[in-house]
N, C-alpha and C positions, 0 to 999 in steps of 0.2 A: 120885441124880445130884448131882453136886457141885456145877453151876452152874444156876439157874433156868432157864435161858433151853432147856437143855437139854431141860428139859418142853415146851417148846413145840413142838407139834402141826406146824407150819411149817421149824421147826429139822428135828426127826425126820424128815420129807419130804424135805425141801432131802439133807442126808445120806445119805438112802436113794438117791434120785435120780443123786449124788455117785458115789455108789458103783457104782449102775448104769450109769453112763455111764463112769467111767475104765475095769469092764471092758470095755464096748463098744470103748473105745478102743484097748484090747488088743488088737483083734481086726483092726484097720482093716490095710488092704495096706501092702506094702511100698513107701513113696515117698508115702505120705499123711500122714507126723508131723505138718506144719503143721495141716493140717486136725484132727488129733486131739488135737495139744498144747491150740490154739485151744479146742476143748471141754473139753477135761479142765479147761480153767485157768478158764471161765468158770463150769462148774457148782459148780467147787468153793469161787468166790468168793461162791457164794449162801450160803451157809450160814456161810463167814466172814464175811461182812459182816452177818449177822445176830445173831451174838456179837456182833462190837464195837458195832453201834446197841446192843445189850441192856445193855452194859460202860459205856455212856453216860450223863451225870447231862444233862445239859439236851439239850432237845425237838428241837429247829434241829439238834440233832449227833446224836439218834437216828433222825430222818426222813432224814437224808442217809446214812447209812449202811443203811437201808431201802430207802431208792431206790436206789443203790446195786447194791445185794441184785438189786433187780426189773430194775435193767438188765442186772444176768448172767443173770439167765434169760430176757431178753429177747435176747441175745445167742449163747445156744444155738441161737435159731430158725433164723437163716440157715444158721450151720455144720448144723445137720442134715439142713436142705433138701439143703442140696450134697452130703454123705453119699448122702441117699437120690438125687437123682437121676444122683451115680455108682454107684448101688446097692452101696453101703459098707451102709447101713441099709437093713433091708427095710420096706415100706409098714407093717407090724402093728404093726412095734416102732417107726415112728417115728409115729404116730398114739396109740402109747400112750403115748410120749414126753411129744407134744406135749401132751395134757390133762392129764398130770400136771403136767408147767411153768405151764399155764395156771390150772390149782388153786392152784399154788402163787404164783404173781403176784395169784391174789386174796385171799388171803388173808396176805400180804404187802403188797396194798392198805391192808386192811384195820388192819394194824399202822402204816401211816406216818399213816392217819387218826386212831387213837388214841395216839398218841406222846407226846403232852401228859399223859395220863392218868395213869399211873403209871412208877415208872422200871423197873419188869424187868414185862415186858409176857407173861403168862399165855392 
């Protein structure tokens, strides 16, 4: 991999996730863009904004681009709820959904708590 950050366990999730979701959004009816764009653009700021905290030399500007991170997938929550109870999402796949985001917010925790520590965060 070309960029460190790239190894990150978080990164790879976020991406996967990324991916799983813009095709979900593929799929959403006709007359629901907003609602789809709205996810597409927030999953995929998870994982951009976990490049630039990593692209980061001091602490204060890697933690804010971590949080960041954690508010886009804290922002997928509601658009999915509305999904599923237009039943756009069915309960399996947004239940799967949701513990993967939640994985992923803690362990995204877990990187704005260590932020200080080094600057490409492993």
């Amino acid at each position: 991999m070309r960029f460190t950050f790239q190894n990150l366990h978080v990164y790879r999730r976020s991406v996967d996730l990324g991916q799983r979701l813009v095709r979900l959004c593929d799929e959403f009816p006709r007359g629901r863009y907003a609602l789809a764009d709205q996810l597409r653009r927030a999953v995929v700021s998870i994982s951009c904004n976990l490049a630039e905290g990593n692209g980061r030399w001091h602490e204060k500007e890697r933690k804010h681009f971590f949080m960041i991170a954690r508010g886009s997938a804290y922002e997928c929550v509601p658009v999915l709820e509305i999904a599923r109870d237009l039943e756009i999402v069915g309960e399996a796949d947004f239940e799967d959904i949701m513990n993967e985001l939640d994985e992923i917010c803690r362990m995204i925790g877990g990187l704005i708590k260590n932020a200080g520590k080094k600057k490409e965060h492993q």
